[in-house]
C-alpha positions as CSV (number, residue, x, y, z in Angstrom):
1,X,2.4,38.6,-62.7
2,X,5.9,36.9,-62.9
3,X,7.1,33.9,-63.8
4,X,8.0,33.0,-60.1
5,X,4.6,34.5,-58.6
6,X,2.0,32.6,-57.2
7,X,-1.7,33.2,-58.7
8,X,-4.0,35.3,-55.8
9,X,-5.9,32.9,-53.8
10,X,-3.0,30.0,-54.2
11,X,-2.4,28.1,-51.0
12,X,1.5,28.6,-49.9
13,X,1.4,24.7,-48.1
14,X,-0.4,21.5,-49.2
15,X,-3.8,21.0,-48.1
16,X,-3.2,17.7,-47.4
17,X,0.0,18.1,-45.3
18,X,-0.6,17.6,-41.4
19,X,-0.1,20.2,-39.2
20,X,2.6,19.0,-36.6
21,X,1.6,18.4,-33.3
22,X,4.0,19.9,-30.4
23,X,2.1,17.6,-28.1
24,X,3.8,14.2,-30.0
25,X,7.7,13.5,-29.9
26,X,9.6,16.2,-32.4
27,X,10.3,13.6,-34.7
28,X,8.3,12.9,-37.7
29,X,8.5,10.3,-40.4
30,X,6.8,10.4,-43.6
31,X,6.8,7.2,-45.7
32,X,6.0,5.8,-49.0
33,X,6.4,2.9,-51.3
34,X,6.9,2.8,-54.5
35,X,5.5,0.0,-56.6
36,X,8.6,-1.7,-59.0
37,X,7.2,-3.7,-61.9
38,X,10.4,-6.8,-61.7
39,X,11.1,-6.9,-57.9
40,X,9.5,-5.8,-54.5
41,X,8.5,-1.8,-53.7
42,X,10.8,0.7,-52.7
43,X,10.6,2.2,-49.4
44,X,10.8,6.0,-49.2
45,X,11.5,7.5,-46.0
46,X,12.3,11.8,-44.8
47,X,12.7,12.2,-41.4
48,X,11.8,15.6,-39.9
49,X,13.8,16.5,-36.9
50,X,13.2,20.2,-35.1
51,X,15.9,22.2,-35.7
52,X,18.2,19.7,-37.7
53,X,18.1,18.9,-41.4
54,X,15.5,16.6,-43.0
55,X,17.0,13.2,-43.6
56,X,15.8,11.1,-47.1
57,X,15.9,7.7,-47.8
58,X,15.5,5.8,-50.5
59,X,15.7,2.0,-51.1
60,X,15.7,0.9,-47.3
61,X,18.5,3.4,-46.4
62,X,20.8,2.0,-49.6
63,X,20.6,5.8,-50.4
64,X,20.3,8.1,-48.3
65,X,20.9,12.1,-48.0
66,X,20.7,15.3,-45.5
67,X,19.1,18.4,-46.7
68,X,18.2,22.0,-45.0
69,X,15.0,23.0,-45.4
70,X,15.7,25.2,-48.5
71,X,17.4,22.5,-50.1
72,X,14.1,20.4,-49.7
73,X,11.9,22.9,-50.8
74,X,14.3,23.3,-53.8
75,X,14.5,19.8,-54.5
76,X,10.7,19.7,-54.0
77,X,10.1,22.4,-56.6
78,X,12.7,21.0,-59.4
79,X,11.6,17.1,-58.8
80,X,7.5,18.1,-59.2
81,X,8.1,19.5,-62.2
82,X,10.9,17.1,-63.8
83,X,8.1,14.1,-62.8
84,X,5.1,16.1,-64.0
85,X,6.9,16.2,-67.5
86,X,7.0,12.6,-67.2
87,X,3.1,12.3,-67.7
88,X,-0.3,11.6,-65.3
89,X,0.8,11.1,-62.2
90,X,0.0,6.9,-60.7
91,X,-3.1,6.2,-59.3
92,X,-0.6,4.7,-56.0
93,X,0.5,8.0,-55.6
94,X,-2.7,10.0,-54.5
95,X,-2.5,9.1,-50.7
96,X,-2.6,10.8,-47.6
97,X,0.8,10.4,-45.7
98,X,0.4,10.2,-42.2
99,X,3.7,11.2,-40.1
100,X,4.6,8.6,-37.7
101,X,7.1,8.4,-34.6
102,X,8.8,5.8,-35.4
């Protein structure tokens, strides 16, 4: 096996990831806070549109940034393993995300 292979047996989507449903309005929007120690939490925000790229947001919109989908599964992959250097991940951070509408 290869560096950039998966193990046999390794699940190619998160098991905790919602299937979308075709039945609800195409939009989905998956959202987070993030706890800050001197001042209130951080709102995280993507917004998955059909056919369009994913929109991020961080801080209420302050920042905010369009990716394709291979940029966010390339983001996805370089983040995970620059925060898993960083340590255990927080307790906060082992939720399931439910996509809203709105």
């Amino acid at each position: 096996m290869t560096a950039h292979e998966l193990p046999e047996g390794t699940p190619a989507r998160m098991p905790y990831a919602d299937e979308p449903d075709p039945a609800q309005e195409p939009r989905r929007f998956y959202r987070l806070r993030a706890p800050h120690v001197e001042r209130a939490s951080v709102p995280v925000t993507v917004r998955v549109t059909p056919d369009a790229d994913l929109y991020v947001a961080v801080g209420s919109g302050r920042r905010r940034m369009y990716l394709t989908p291979n940029e966010a599964w390339a983001l996805w992959r370089c983040l995970s393993e620059a925060v898993a250097s960083t340590g255990e991940p927080p307790e906060w951070i082992r939720v399931h995300i439910t996509p809203t509408h709105r």
